[in-house]
C-alpha positions in Angstrom: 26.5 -12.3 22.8 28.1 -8.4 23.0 25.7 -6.1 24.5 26.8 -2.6 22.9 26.7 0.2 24.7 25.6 3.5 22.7 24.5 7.0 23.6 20.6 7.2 23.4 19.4 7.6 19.5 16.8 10.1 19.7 13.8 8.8 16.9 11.4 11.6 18.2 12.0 13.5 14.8 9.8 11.3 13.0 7.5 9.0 15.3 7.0 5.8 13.6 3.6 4.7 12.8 1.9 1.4 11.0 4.2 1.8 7.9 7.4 1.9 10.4 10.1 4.3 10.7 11.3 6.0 7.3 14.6 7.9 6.2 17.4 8.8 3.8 19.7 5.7 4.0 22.5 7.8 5.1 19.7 8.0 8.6 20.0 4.8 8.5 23.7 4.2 8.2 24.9 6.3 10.5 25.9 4.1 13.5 23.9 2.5 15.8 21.4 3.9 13.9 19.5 0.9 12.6 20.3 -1.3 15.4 18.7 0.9 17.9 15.6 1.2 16.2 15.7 -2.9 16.0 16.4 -3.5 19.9 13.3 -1.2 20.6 11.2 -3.2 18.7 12.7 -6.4 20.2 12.4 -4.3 23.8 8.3 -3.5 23.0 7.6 -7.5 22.4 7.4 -10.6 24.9 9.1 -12.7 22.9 8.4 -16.4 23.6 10.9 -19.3 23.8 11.4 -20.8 20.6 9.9 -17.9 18.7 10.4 -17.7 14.6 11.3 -14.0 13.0 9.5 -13.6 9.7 12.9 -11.4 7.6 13.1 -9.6 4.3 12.8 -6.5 2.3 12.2 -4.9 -1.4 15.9 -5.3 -2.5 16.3 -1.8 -2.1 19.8 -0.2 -1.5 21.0 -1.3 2.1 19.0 -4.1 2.3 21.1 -6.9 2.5 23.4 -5.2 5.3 20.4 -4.6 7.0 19.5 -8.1 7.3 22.3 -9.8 8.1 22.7 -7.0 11.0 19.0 -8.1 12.5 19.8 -11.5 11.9 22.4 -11.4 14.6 20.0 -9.2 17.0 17.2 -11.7 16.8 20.1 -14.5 18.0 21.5 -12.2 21.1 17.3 -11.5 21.9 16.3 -14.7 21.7 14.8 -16.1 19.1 15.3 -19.5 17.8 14.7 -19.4 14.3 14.3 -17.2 11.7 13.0 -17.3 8.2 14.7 -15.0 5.4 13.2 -14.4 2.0 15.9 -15.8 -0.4 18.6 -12.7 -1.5 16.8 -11.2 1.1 13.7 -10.3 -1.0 9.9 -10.8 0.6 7.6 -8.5 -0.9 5.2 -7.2 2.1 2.4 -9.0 1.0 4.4 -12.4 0.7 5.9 -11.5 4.4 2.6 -11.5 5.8 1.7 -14.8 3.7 4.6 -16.3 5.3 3.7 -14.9 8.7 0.3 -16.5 8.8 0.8 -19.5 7.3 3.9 -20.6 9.1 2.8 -19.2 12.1 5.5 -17.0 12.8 6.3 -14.6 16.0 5.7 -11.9 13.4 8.1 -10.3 10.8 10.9 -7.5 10.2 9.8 -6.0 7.0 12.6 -3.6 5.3 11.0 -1.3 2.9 10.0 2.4 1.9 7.0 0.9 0.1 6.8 3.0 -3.3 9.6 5.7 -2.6 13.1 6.2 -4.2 15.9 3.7 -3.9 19.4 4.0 -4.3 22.3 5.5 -2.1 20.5 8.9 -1.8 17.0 7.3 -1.8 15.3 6.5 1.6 15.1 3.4 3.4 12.5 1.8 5.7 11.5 -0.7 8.4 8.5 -1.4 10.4 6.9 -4.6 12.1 4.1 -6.5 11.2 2.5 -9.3 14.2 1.5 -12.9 14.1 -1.7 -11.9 11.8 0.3 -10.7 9.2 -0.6 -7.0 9.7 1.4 -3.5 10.6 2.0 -3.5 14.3 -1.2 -1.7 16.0 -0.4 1.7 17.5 -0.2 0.2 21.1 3.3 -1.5 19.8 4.3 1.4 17.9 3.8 4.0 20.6 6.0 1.5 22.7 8.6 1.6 20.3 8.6 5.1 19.7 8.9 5.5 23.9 12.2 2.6 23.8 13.5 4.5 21.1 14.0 8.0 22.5 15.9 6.5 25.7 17.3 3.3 24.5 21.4 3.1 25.9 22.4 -0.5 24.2 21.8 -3.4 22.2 22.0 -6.9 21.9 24.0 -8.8 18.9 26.5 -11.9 18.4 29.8 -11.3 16.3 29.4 -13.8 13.8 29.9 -14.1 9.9 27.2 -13.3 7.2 25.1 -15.6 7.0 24.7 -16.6 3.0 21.6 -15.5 1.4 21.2 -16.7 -1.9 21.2 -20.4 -1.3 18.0 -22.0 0.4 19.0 -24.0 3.4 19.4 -23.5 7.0 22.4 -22.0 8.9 22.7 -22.4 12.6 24.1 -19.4 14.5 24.8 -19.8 18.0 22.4 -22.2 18.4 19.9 -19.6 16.3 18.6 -21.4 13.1 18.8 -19.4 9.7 16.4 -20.7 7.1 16.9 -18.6 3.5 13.1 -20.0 2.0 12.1 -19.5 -1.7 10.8 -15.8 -1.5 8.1 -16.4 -4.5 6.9 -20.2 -3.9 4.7 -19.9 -0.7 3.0 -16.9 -2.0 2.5 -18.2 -5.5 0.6 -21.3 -3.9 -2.1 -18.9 -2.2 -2.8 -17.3 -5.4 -3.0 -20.7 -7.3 -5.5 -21.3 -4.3 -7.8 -18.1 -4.5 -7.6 -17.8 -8.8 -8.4 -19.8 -11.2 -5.1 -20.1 -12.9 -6.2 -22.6 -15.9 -8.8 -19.6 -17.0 -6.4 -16.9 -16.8 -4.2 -19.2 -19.0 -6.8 -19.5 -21.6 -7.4 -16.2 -21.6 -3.5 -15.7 -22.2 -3.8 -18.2 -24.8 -6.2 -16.9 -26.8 -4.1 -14.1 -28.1 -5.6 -11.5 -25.2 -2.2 -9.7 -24.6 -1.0 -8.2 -21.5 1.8 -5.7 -19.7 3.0 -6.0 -16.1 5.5 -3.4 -15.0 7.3 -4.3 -11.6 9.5 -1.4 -11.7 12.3 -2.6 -11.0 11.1 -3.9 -7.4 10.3 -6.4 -5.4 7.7 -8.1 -7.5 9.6 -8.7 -10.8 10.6 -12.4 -9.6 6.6 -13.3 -8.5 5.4 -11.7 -11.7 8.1 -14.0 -13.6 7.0 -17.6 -11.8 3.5 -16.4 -11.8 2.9 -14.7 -14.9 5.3 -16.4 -17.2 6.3 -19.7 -15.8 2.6 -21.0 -14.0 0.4 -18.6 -16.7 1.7 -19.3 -19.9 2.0 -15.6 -20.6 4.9 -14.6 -22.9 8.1 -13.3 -22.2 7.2 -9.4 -23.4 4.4 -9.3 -21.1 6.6 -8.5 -18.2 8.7 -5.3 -17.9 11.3 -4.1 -15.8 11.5 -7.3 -13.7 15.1 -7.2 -12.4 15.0 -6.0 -8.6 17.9 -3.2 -8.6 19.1 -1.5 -5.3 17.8 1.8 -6.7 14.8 1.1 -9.1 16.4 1.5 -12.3 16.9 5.4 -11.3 12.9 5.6 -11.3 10.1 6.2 -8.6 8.3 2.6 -7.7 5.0 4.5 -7.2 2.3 2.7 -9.9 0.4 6.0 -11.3 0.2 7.7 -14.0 2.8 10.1 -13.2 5.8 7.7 -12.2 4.6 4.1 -14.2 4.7 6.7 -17.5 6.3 4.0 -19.9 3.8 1.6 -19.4 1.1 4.2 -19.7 2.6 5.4 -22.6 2.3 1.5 -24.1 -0.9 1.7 -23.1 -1.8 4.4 -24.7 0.0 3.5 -27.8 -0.5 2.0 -30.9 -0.7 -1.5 -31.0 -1.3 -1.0 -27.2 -2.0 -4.5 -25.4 -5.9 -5.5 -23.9 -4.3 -4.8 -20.2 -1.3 -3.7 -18.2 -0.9 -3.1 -14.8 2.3 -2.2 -12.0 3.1 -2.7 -8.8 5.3 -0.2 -6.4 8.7 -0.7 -4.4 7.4 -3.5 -1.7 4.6 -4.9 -3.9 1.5 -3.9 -2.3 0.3 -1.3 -4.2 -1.1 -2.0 -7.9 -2.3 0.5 -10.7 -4.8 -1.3 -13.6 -5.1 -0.6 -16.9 -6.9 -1.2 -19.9 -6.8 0.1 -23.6 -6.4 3.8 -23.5 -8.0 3.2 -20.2 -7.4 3.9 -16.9 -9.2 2.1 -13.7 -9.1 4.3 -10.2 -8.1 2.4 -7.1 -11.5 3.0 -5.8 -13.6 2.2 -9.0 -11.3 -0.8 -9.0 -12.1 -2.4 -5.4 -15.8 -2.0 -6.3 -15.2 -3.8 -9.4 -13.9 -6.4 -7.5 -16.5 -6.4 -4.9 -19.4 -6.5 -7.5 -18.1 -9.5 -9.3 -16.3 -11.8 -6.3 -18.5 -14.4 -6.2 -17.2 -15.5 -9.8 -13.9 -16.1 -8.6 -12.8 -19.1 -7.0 -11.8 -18.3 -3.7 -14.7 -16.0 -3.2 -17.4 -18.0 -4.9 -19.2 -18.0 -1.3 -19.8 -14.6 -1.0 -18.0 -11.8 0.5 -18.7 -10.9 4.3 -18.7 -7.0 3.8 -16.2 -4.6 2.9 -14.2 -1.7 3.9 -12.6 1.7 2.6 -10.2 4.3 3.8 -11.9 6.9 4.2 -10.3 9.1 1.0 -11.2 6.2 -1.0 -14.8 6.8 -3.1 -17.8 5.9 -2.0 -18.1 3.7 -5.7 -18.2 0.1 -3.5 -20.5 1.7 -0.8 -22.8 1.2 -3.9 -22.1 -2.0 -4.5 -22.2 -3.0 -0.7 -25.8 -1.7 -0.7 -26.8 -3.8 -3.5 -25.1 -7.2 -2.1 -26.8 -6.2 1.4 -23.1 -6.2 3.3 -21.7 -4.0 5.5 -19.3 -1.2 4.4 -16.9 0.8 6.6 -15.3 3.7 6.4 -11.7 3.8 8.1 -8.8 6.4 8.5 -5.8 5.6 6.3 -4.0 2.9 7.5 -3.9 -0.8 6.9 -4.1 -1.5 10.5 -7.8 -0.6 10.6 -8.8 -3.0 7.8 -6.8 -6.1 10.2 -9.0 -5.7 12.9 -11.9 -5.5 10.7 -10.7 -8.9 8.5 -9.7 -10.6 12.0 -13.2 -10.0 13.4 -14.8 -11.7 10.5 -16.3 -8.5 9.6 -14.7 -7.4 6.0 -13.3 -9.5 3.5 -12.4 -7.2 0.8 -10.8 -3.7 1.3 -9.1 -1.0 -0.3 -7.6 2.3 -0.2 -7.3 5.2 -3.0 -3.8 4.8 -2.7 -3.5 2.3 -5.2 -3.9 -0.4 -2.3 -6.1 -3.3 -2.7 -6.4 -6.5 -0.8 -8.6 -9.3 0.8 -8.8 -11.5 4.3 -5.9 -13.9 2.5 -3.5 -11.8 4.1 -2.9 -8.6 6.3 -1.7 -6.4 4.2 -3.0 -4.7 0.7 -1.4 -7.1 -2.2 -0.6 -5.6 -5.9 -0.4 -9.0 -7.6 -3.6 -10.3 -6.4 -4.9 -7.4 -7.3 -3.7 -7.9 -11.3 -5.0 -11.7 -11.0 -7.9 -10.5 -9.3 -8.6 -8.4 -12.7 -7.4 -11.4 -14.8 -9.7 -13.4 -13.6 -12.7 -11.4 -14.1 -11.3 -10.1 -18.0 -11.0 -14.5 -17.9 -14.6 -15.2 -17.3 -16.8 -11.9 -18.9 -14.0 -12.1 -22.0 -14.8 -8.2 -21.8 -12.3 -5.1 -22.8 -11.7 -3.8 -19.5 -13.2 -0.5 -20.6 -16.2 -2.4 -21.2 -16.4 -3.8 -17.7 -15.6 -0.5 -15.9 -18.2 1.5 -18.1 -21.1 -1.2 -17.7 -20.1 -1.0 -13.7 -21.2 2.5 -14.6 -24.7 2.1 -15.9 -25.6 -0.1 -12.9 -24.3 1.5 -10.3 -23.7 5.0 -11.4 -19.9 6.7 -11.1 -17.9 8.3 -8.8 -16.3 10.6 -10.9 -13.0 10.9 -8.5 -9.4 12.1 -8.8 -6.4 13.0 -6.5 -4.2 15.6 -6.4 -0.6 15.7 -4.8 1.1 18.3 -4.0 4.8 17.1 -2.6 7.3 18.0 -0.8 5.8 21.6 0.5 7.6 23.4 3.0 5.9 21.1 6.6 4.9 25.2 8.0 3.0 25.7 5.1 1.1 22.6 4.3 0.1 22.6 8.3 -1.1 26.1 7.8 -3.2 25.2 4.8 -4.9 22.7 6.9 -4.9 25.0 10.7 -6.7 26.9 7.7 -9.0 25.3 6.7 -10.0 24.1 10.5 -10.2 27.4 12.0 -12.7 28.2 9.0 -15.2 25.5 8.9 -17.9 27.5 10.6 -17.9 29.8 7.7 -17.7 27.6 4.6 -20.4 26.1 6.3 -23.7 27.0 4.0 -21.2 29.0 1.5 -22.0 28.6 -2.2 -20.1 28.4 -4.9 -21.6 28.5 -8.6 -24.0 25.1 -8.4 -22.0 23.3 -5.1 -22.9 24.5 -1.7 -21.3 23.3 1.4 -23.5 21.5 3.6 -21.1 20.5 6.4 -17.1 20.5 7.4 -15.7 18.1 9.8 -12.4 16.4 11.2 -12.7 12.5 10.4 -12.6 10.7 13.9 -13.2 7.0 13.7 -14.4 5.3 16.4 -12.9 0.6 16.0 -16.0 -1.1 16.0 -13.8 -3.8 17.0 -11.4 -2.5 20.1 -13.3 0.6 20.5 -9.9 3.1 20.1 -10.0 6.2 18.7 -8.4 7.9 15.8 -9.3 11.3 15.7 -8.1 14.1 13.1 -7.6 11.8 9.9 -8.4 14.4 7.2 -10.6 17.2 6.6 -13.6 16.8 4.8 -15.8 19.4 2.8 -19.4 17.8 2.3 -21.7 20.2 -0.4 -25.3 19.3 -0.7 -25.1 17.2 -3.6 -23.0 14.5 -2.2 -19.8 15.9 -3.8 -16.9 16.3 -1.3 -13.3 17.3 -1.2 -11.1 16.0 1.3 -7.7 17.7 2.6 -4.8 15.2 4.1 -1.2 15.4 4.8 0.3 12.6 4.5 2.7 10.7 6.3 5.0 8.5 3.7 7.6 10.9 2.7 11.1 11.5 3.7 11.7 15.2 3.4 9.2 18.1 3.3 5.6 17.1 3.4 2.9 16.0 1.1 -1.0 17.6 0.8 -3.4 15.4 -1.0 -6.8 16.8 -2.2 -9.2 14.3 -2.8 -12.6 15.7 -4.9 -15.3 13.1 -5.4 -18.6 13.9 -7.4 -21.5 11.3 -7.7 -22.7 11.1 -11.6 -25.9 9.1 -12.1 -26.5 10.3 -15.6 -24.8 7.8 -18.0 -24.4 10.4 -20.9 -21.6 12.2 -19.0 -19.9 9.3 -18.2 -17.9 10.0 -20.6 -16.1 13.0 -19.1 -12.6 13.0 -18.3 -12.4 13.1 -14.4 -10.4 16.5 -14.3 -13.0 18.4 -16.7 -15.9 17.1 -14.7 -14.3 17.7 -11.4 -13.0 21.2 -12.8 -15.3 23.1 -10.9 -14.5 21.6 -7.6 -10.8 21.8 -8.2 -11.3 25.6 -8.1 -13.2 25.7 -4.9 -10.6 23.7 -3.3 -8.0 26.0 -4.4 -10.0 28.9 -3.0 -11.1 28.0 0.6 -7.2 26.4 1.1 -5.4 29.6 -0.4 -2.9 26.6 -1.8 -1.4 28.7 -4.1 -0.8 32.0 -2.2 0.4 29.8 0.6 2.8 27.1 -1.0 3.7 29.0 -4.4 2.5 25.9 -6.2 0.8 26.7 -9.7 -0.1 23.3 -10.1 0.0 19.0 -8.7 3.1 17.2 -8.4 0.9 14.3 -9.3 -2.9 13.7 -10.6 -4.4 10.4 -10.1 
């Protein structure tokens, strides 16, 4: 073993939180770089003897040399064996299946979820526990202290260990086992779906589109789809994991998954089509000229679980980030279940799922997911939808609009606005704070704003607090906008606007979300003063 020597590697310019620490791959490359970011996680954990390393990534640029470098850490700190996704691919929903069901230490998981690859593109890592989940901020924060004062590093000078071959390697007494990245994760969906009525469905000349981008899940959306399903060979698109993403942006919306929109869209269009994102967590679902919001989607799923197989018992309650629409707070009330609201972050929806309180959860963000694993999952997701379109032999149009008339619809959209200067998207929202006492009672046309507040969330289940999680405008009515920057990006900084409006009255259902929410999109451009502020005339992105 060499223990290296280094100046400290200051991290304190981006503190890294549940989705890990992301940058430019050039960050990454520069020396030492990676490696001390690695020994502080190693340096935050009491590693036990004989403890297994869950390893792999979304086959983005610099992936592979990242892994063989942590495989040789993990031998100098101890660990005795780890298990690496063949070629070095584990999406981060198959990482955490691997996590939990071989009982793993926990897992090194190298993505930038649903940014840009490539040799300019960015680059990520973070590390998820033996539950499956993102590290809890408790590890995190310990990290982020080892990283601003770390002086060396552990690691063995040894060859490459070969990647593409399953079998075991032993190094220095480490053991290397390269594991089929797709199998293990295939057999929990075979376990939760019922694949023999998603083949029929397939069979019966129902025609679908999947679009993996170019990432991580084109190889699980080939055994699963094509090999184990019966679907054809056209229903798959842009399954080839490349180091940059084909040139595109693995984020699943209608912006960035535009050639699978436009097929959908089209003529001849198939009866569904759906994506995934960089790291395979995120999933966007389509029908015929149709598309399904993340939140209308997870209270679809919520309101029809019971008729799929591994959920025919019932569903213990669910859970939202609080962004997300309150469309499965409905659906919750009529299945008498608890419903939670949460800050954005997976993190919050582990605790829940480990406490037996949630079994279903989902954020706005295109993120969906269940108590199978720890971490949202954009292929169960698109079986989740297969399997109901399987059973109610319904257009999924059909199904969303019918969800409509019994439960009313939260007519809900999302605008981006990326990569603003950081000063002014803070200012919009120091803004927007310092001002709550006066929106407060202000009207505008028909809305009137009944209340402003800071989201603070209190865990039900280890009693921390997250204060300050986004800003939320409440009018009389029910209708709401919500102001958050987000923290995903690499350079400059992003401000979503979320704008929710309840519609009972099934005669405007048919309204396109931006010309029912038209209103409301004015009065959030007003009380932020976005445009005098950023220059912006308009979205980067509308979901």
């Amino acid at each position: 073993m060499n223990t290296k020597v280094v100046s400290s590697q200051a991290f304190n310019d981006q503190k890294p939180g549940t989705s890990g620490l992301r940058k430019k791959v050039t960050d990454f490359q520069k020396p030492h770089y990676l490696e001390n970011f690695v020994q502080s996680i190693f340096d935050s954990l009491n590693i036990p003897k004989n403890a297994t390393l869950t390893l792999g990534g979304d086959g983005r640029y610099y992936n592979r040399e990242a892994i063989q470098i942590i495989i040789k850490m993990a031998a100098a700190n101890g660990f005795k064996r780890v298990l690496v996704g063949q070629a070095g691919i584990l999406s981060t929903p198959a990482a955490s299946c691997i996590i939990r069901k071989y009982k793993t230490f926990g897992g090194i998981i190298l993505s930038a979820s649903h940014n840009p690859g490539g040799i300019d593109g960015d680059f990520g890592i973070k590390y998820n526990t033996e539950n499956g989940g993102p590290a809890p901020e408790k590890i995190t924060e310990a990290i982020f202290e080892k990283s601003k004062n770390i002086q060396s590093y552990n690691i063995i000078e040894a060859p490459d260990v070969a990647l593409d071959v399953i079998g075991e390697t032993d190094l220095f007494g480490m053991k290397v086992q390269v594991i089929d990245a797709v199998a293990d994760y295939a057999e929990l969906m075979e376990s939760l779906f019922d694949f023999n009525a998603i083949k029929d469905l397939l069979a019966s000349g129902f025609r679908m589109k999947f679009d993996a981008m170019h990432a991580v899940t084109g190889p699980y959306a080939q055994e699963i789809f094509i090999n184990q399903l019966g679907a054809p060979p056209d229903s798959i698109m842009n399954c080839v994991p490349l180091p940059d993403f084909g040139g595109g942006h693995p984020d699943p919306n209608l912006t960035y998954a535009d050639e699978l929109v436009d097929i959908l869209y089209g003529e001849n269009a198939p009866d569904f089509g759906a994506a995934s994102d960089g790291d395979g967590d995120r999933n966007m679902i389509l029908g015929k000229g149709f598309f399904v919001t993340p939140s209308d989607s997870l209270a679809l799923i919520a309101a029809n679980a019971k008729m799929v197989k591994g959920y025919t018992k019932g569903i213990a309650g669910v859970a939202r980030s609080m962004p997300t629409s309150g469309a499965v707070d409905m659906v919750a009330k009529s299945l008498d279940i608890p419903c939670f609201e949460t800050p954005t972050g997976w993190k919050f929806f582990g605790n829940l799922m480990d406490a037996d309180q949630v079994t279903l959860c989902g954020e706005e963000s295109f993120g969906t997911g269940s108590s199978h694993v720890r971490e949202k999952d954009g292929l169960w997701a698109v079986l989740f939808w297969l399997n109901i379109l399987a059973i109610k032999r319904q257009s999924v149009e059909q199904i969303v609009k019918r969800h409509w008339l019994q439960f009313g619809r939260n007519v809900y959209s999302r605008h981006d606005y990326e990569d603003l200067s950081l000063d002014a998207a803070k200012g919009i929202i120091d803004h927007l704070r310092n001002h709550f006492t006066s929106l407060s009672g202000q009207s505008f046309g028909r809305y009137t704003i009944k209340s402003c507040d800071d989201f603070s969330y209190t865990d039900p289940i280890d009693g921390s607090i997250s204060a300050q999680q986004g800003l939320r405008i409440l009018f009389n009515d029910g209708s709401r906008i919500v102001f958050r920057l987000s923290g995903t990006g690499t350079s400059g900084a992003t401000l979503r606007i979320y704008l929710e409006a309840f519609e009972p009255d099934s005669n405007k259902h048919h309204l396109d979300a931006q010309v029912a929410l038209a209103e409301m999109i004015q009065i959030a451009l007003q009380i932020s003063e976005l445009k005098q502020r950023t220059g912006r005339d308009k979205p980067t992105v509308i979901t």
